[in-house]
C-alpha positions as a LaTeX table, in Angstrom:
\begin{tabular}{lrrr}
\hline
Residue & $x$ (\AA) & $y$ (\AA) & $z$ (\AA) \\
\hline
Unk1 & 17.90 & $-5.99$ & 14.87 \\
Unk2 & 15.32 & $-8.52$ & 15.50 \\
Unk3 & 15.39 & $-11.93$ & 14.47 \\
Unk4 & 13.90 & $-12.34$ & 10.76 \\
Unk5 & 10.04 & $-13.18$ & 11.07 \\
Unk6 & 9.21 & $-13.02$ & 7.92 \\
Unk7 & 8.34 & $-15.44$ & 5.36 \\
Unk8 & 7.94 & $-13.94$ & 1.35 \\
Unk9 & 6.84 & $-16.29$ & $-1.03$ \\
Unk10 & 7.30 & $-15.73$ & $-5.65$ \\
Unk11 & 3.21 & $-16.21$ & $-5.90$ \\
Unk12 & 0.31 & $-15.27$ & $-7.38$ \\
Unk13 & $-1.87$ & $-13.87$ & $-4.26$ \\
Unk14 & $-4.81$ & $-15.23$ & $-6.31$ \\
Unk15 & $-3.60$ & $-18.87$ & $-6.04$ \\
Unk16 & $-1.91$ & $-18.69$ & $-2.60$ \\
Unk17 & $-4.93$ & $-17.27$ & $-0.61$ \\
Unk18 & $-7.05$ & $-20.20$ & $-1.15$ \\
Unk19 & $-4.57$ & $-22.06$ & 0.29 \\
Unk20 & $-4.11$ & $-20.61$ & 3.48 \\
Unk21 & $-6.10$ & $-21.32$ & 6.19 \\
Unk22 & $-9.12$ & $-19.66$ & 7.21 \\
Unk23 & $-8.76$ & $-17.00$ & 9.89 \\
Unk24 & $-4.85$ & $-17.12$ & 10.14 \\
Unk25 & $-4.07$ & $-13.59$ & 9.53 \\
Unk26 & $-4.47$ & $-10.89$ & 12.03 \\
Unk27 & $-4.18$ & $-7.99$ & 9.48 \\
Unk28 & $-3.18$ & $-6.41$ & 5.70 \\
Unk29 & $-1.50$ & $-3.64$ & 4.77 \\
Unk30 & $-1.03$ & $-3.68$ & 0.90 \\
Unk31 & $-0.49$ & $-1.45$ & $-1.89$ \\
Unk32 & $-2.09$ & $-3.39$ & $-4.74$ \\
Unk33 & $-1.52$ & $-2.34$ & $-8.77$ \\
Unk34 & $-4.27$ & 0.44 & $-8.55$ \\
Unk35 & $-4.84$ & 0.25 & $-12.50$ \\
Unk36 & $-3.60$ & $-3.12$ & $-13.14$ \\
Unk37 & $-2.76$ & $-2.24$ & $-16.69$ \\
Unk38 & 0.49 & $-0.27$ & $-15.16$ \\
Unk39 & 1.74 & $-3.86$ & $-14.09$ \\
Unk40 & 1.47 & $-5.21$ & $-17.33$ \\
Unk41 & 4.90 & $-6.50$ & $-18.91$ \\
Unk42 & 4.55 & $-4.02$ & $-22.34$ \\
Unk43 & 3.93 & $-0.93$ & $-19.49$ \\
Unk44 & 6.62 & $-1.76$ & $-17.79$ \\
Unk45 & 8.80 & $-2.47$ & $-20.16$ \\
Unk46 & 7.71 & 1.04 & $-21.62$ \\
Unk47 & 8.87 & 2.21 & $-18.66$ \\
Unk48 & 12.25 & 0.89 & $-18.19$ \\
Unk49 & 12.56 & 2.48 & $-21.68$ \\
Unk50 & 11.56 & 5.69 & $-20.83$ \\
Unk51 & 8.98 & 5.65 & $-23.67$ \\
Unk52 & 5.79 & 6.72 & $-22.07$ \\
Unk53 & 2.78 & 4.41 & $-22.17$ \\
Unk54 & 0.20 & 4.71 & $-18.89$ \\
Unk55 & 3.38 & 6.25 & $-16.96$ \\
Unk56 & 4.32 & 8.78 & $-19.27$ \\
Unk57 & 4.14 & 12.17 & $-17.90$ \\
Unk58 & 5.17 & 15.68 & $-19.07$ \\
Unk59 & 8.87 & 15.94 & $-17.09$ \\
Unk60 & 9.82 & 19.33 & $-18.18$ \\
Unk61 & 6.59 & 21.74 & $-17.93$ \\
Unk62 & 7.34 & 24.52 & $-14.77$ \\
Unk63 & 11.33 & 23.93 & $-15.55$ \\
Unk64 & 10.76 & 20.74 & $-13.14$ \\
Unk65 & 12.00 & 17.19 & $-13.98$ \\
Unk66 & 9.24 & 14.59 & $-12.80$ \\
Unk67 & 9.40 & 10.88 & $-12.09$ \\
Unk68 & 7.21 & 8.47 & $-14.33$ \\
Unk69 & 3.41 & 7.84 & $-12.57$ \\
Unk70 & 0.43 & 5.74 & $-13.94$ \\
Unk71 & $-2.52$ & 8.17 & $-15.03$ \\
Unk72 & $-5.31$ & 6.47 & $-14.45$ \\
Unk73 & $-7.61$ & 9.44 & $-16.08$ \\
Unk74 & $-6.51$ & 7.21 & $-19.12$ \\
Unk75 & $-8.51$ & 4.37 & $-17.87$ \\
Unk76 & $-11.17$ & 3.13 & $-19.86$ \\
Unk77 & $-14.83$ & 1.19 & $-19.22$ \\
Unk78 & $-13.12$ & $-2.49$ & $-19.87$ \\
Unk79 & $-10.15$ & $-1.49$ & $-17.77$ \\
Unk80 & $-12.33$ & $-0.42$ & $-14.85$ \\
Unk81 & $-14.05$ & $-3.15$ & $-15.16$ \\
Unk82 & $-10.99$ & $-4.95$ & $-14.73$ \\
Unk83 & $-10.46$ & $-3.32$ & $-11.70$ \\
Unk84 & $-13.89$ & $-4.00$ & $-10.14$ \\
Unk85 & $-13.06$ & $-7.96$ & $-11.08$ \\
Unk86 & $-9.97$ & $-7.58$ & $-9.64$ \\
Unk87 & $-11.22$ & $-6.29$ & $-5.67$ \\
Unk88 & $-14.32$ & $-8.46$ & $-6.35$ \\
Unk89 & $-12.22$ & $-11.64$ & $-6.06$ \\
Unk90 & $-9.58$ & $-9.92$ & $-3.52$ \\
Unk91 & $-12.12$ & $-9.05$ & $-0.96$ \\
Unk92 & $-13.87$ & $-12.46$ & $-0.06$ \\
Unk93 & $-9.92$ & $-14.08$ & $-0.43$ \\
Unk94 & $-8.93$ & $-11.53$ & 2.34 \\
Unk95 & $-11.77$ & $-11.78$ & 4.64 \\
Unk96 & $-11.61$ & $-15.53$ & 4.45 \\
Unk97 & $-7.80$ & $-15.86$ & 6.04 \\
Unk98 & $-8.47$ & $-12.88$ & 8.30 \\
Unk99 & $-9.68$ & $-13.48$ & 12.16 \\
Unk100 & $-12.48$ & $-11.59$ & 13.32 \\
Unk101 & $-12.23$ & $-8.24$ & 13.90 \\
Unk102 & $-9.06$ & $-7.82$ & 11.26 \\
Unk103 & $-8.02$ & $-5.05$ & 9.60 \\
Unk104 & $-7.24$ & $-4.37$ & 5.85 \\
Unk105 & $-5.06$ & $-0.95$ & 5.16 \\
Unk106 & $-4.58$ & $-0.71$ & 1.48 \\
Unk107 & $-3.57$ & 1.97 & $-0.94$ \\
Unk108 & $-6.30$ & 3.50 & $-2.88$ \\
Unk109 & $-6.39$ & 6.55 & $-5.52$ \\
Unk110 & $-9.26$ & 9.06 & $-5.25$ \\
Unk111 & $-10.50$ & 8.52 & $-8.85$ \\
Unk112 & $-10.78$ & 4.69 & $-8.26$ \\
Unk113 & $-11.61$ & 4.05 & $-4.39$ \\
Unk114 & $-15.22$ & 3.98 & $-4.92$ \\
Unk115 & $-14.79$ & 0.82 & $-6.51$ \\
Unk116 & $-12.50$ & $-0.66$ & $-4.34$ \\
Unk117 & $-15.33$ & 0.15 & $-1.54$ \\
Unk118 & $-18.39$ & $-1.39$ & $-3.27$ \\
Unk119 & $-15.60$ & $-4.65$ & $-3.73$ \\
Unk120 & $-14.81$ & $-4.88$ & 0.36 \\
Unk121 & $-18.06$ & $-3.75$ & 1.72 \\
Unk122 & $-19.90$ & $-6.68$ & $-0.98$ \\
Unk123 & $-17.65$ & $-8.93$ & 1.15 \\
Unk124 & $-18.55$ & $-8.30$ & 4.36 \\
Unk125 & $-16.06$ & $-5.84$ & 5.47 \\
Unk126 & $-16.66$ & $-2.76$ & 7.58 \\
Unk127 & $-15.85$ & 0.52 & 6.12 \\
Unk128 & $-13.80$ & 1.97 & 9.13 \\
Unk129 & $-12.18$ & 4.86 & 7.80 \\
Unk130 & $-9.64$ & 6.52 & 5.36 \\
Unk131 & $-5.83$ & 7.28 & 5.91 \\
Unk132 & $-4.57$ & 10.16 & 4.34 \\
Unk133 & $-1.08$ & 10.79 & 3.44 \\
Unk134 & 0.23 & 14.06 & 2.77 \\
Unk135 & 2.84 & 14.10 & 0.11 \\
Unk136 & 4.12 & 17.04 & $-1.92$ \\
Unk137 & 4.72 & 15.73 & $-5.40$ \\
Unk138 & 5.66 & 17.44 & $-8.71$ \\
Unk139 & 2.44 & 15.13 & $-9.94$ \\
Unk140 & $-0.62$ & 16.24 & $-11.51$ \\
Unk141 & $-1.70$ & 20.47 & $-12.17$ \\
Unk142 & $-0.57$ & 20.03 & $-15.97$ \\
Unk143 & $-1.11$ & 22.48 & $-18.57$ \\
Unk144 & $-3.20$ & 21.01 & $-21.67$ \\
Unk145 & $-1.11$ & 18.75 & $-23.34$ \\
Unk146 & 0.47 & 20.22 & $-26.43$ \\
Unk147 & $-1.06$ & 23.55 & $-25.50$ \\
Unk148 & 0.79 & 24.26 & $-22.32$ \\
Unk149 & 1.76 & 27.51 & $-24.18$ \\
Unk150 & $-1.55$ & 28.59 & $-25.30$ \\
Unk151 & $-3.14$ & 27.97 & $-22.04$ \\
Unk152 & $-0.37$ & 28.68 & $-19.57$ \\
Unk153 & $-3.35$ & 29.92 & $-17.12$ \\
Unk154 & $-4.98$ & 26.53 & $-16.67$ \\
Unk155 & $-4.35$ & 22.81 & $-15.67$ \\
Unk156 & $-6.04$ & 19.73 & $-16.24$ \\
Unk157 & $-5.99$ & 18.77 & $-12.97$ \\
Unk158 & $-5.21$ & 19.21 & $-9.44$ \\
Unk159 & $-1.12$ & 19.21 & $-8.40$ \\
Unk160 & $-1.70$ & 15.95 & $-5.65$ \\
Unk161 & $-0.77$ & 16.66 & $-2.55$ \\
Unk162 & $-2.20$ & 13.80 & $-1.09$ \\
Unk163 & $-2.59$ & 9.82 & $-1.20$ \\
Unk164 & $-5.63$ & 7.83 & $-0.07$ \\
Unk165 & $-5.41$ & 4.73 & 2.32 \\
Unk166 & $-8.83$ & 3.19 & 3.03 \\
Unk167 & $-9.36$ & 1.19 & 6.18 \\
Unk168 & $-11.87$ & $-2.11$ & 5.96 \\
Unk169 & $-12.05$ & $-4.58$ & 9.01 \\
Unk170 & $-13.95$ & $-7.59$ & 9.42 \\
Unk171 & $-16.51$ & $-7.60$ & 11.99 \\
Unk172 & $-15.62$ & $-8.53$ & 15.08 \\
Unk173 & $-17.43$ & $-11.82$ & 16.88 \\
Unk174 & $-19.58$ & $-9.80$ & 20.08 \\
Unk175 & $-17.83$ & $-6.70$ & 21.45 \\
Unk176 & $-14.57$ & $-4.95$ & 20.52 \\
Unk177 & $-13.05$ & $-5.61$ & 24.27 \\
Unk178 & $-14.13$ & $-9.59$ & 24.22 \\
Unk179 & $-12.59$ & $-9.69$ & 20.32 \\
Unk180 & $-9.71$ & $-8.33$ & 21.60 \\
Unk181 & $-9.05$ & $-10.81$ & 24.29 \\
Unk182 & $-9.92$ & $-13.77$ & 22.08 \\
Unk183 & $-8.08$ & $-12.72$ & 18.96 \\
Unk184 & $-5.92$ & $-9.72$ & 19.66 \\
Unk185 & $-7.43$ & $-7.54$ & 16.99 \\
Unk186 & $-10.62$ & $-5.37$ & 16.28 \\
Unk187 & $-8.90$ & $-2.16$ & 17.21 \\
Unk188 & $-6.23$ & 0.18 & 16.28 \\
Unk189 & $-2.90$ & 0.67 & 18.34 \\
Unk190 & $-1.78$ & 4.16 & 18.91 \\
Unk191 & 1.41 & 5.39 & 18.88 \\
Unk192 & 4.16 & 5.19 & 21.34 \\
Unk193 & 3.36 & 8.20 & 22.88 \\
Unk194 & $-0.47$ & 6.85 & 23.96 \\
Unk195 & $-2.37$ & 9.55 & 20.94 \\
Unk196 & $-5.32$ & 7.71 & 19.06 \\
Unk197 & $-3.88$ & 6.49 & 16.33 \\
Unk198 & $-4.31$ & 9.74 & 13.53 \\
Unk199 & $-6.11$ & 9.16 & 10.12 \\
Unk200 & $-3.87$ & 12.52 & 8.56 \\
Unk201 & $-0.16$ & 11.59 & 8.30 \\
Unk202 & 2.92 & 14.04 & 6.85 \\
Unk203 & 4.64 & 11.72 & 4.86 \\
Unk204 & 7.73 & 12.83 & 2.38 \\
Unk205 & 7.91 & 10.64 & $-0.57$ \\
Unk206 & 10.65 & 7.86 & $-0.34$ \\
Unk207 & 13.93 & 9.55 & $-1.67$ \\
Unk208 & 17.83 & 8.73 & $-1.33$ \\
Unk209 & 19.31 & 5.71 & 0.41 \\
Unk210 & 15.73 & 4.02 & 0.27 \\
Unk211 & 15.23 & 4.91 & $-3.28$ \\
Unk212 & 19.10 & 3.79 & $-3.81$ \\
Unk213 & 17.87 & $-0.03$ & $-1.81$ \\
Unk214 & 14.64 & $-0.36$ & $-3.25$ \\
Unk215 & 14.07 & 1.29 & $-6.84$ \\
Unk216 & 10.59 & 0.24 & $-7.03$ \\
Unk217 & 8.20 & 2.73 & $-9.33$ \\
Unk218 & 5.83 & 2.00 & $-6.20$ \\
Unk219 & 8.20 & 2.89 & $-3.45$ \\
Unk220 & 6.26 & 3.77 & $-0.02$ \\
Unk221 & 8.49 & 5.49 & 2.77 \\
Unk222 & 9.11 & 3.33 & 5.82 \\
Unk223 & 8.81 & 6.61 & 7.91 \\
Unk224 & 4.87 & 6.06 & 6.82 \\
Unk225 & 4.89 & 2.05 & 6.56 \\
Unk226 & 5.90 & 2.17 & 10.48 \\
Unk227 & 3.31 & 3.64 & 11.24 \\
Unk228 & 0.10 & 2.18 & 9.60 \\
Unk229 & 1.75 & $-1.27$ & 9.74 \\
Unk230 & 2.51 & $-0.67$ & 13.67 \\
Unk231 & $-1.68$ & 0.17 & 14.09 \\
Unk232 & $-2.52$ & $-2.54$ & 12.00 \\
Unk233 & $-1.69$ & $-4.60$ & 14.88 \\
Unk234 & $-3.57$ & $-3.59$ & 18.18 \\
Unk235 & $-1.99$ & $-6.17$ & 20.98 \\
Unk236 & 1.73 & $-5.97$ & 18.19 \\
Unk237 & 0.98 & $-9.53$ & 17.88 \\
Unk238 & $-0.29$ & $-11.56$ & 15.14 \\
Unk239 & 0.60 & $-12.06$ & 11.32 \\
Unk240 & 0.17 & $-9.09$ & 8.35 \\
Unk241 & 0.21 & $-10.02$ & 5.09 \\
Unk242 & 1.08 & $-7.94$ & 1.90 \\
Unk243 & $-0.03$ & $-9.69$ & $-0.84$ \\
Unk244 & 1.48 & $-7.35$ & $-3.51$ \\
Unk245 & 4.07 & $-7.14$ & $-1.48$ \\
Unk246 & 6.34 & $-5.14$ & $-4.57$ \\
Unk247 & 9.71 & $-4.16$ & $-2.88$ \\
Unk248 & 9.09 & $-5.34$ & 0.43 \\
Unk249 & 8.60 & $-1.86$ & 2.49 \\
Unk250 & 5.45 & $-3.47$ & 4.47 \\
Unk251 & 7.63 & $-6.62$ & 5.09 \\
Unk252 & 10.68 & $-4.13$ & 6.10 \\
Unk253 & 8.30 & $-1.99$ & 8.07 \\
Unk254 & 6.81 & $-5.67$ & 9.94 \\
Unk255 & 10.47 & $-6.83$ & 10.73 \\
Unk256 & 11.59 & $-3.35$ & 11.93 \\
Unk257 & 9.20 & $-3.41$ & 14.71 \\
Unk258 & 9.59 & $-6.99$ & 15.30 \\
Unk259 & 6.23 & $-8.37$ & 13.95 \\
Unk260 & 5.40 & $-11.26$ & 11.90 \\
Unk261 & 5.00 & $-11.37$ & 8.41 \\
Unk262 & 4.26 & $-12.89$ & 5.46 \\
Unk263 & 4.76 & $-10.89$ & 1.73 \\
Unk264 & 3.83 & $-12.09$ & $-1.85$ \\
Unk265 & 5.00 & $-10.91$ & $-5.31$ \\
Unk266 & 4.29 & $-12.35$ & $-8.92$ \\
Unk267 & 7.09 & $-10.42$ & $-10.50$ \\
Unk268 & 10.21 & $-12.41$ & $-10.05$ \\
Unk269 & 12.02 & $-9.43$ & $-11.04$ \\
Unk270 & 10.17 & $-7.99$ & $-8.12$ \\
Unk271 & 10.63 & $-10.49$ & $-5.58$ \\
Unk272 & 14.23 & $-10.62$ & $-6.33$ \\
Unk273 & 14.42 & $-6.91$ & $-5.49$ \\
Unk274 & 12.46 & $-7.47$ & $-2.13$ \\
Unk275 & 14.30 & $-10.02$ & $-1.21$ \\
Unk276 & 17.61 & $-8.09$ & $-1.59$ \\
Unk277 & 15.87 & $-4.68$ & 0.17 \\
Unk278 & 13.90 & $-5.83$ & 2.82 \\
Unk279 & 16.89 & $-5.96$ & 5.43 \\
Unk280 & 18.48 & $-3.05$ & 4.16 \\
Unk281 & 14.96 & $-0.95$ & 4.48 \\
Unk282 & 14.70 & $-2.72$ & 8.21 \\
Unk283 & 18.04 & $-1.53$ & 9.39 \\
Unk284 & 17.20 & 2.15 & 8.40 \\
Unk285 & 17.30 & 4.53 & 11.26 \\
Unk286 & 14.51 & 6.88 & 11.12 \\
Unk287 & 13.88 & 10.39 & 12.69 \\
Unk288 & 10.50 & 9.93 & 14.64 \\
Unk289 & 10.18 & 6.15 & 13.59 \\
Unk290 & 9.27 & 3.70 & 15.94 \\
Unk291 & 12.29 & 1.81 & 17.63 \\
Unk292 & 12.26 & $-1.77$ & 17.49 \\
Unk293 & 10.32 & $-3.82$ & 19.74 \\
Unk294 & 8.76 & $-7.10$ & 20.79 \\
Unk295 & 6.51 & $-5.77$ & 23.57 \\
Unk296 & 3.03 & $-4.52$ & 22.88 \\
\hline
\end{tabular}
C-alpha cells in the first residue's frame, strides 16, 4: 500500500476554508449533509435510538426490513432555506482554494439539486455535468402511511434506483490544453482502460466488511469513490479535499490510488470513526477497482 498522503483535520469546513490558501486545491469530491437537519445532534441521536425523526422509515411494508434514510419530502420553507444558506457560503469558500480549471463532484438529491446549482453557478462555477449512480435500494415506493392496507395499489413515491452527483468546475484561465499544462486540471481522466470517463455508473450500495469498518448512516462504496475520485484528478496529481469528509471513503478512495488528500469532519464521533476506517477501506481489494498507483 502506498505511503499515507493524507492529512484529516476535527474542523468545521466553514472555519478552515478561509484559512487555506487561495488556489491550493486541485479538486472536491464531497458528500455534504443534503438536509442539514439529519446532522443535527437530537436526529441523530433519534437515530442511534431507533426512534424515527427525519430518518424514520416504514421497515416492514413488502415483508422487507429497510435501513434508516433522511426524507427530505419532510423539509420545510425555513429548512430549505437553510440549505440555500448553507451552498451559498460553500460555493465562493470552494472556488476560492481551488486552481483554475478545478473540479467539484458532490452528492446531490433530485428534490434538492436545483438549489445546490443556483448556490455554485452564483459563484462562478461551471455547470459541467451530472453523475449518476445506479443503486437498487429498498428506499422510497411507500404505500400511504397508515393506509398501506387501504391503498395497497399506490405509493407515494418512486422506489430510488438512483443517486445524483453534480459536477461544477471553475473556469479554466485560456484553453483547456494550456490549463492543463499550467495547473494539471480542467479535464476529466478516464479510466484505465482509455474510455471517456462515463457520467452513468452501476454502483451496489456499501454492504459487509465495509459496512462492518465504517458504519456510517452515509456510507458511499469505494467500488464508486475510485472511480469519481480517480477522474477528479486529470494528470492523478494534485490535492482533493472532502470537506464533510464523514467516514473517510473519499480519503480511503484518495490513498488507495495513491493521491493526496486532505478530509474534514465536525463530528468528533465522526472523525474518530474515519480515522479508525480510512486504512482499513484503503486496503480493500476490489473486483474492477482501480489498482494502486502513483503514475498518471
Amino acid at each position: 500500500m502506498n505511503r499515507q498522503k493524507y492529512q484529516i483535520w476535527n474542523a468545521d469546513a466553514f472555519e478552515w476554508l478561509p484559512k487555506r490558501r487561495s488556489e491550493s486545491i486541485h479538486a472536491v469530491v464531497t458528500d455534504p449533509p443534503f438536509g442539514l437537519v439529519e446532522y443535527m445532534p437530537d436526529q441523530l441521536r433519534r437515530l442511534a435510538e431507533g426512534k424515527g425523526g427525519i430518518w424514520r422509515l416504514p421497515h416492514n411494508y413488502d415483508g422487507h426490513q429497510r435501513s434508516p434514510m433522511p426524507r427530505f419530502t419532510v423539509l420545510g420553507p425555513s429548512d430549505r432555506a437553510k440549505l440555500d444558506h448553507f451552498h451559498q457560503r460553500l460555493a465562493p469558500l470552494l472556488h476560492n482554494v481551488l486552481v483554475p480549471g478545478g473540479h467539484v463532484i458532490i452528492a446531490s438529491q433530485n428534490l434538492l439539486s436545483h438549489i445546490v446549482v443556483g448556490a455554485f453557478c452564483g459563484a462562478g462555477f461551471e455547470l459541467r455535468g451530472q453523475i449518476v449512480r445506479v443503486v437498487k435500494t429498498l428506499r422510497g415506493g411507500d404505500r400511504p402511511k397508515g393506509a398501506h392496507e387501504r391503498f395497497p395499489w399506490v405509493s407515494v413515491s418512486p422506489r430510488s434506483s438512483w443517486e445524483l452527483w453534480l459536477i461544477f468546475r471553475r473556469p479554466c484561465e485560456g484553453r483547456v490544453r494550456d490549463n492543463l499544462e499550467k495547473w494539471g486540471t480542467g479535464a476529466l481522466r478516464r479510466p484505465a482502460d482509455g474510455t471517456p470517463f462515463r457520467d452513468l455508473i452501476q454502483s451496489s450500495p456499501a454492504r459487509g466488511e465495509e459496512r462492518r469498518i465504517a458504519p456510517h448512516p452515509s456510507l458511499k462504496p469505494q467500488a464508486f469513490m475510485r472511480q469519481i475520485v480517480r477522474a477528479a484528478l486529470p494528470l492523478g496529481k494534485g490535492v482533493i479535499l472532502d470537506p464533510f469528509m464523514g467516514s473517510g471513503a473519499t480519503i480511503a478512495a484518495a490513498h488507495h490510488l495513491g493521491l493526496s488528500s486532505i478530509g474534514l469532519e465536525l463530528h468528533e464521533e465522526y472523525f474518530r470513526l474515519a480515522r479508525r476506517a480510512i486504512p482499513a477501506l484503503s486496503r480493500l481489494n476490489l473486483d474492477g477497482s482501480e489498482p494502486p498507483s502513483e503514475d498518471p
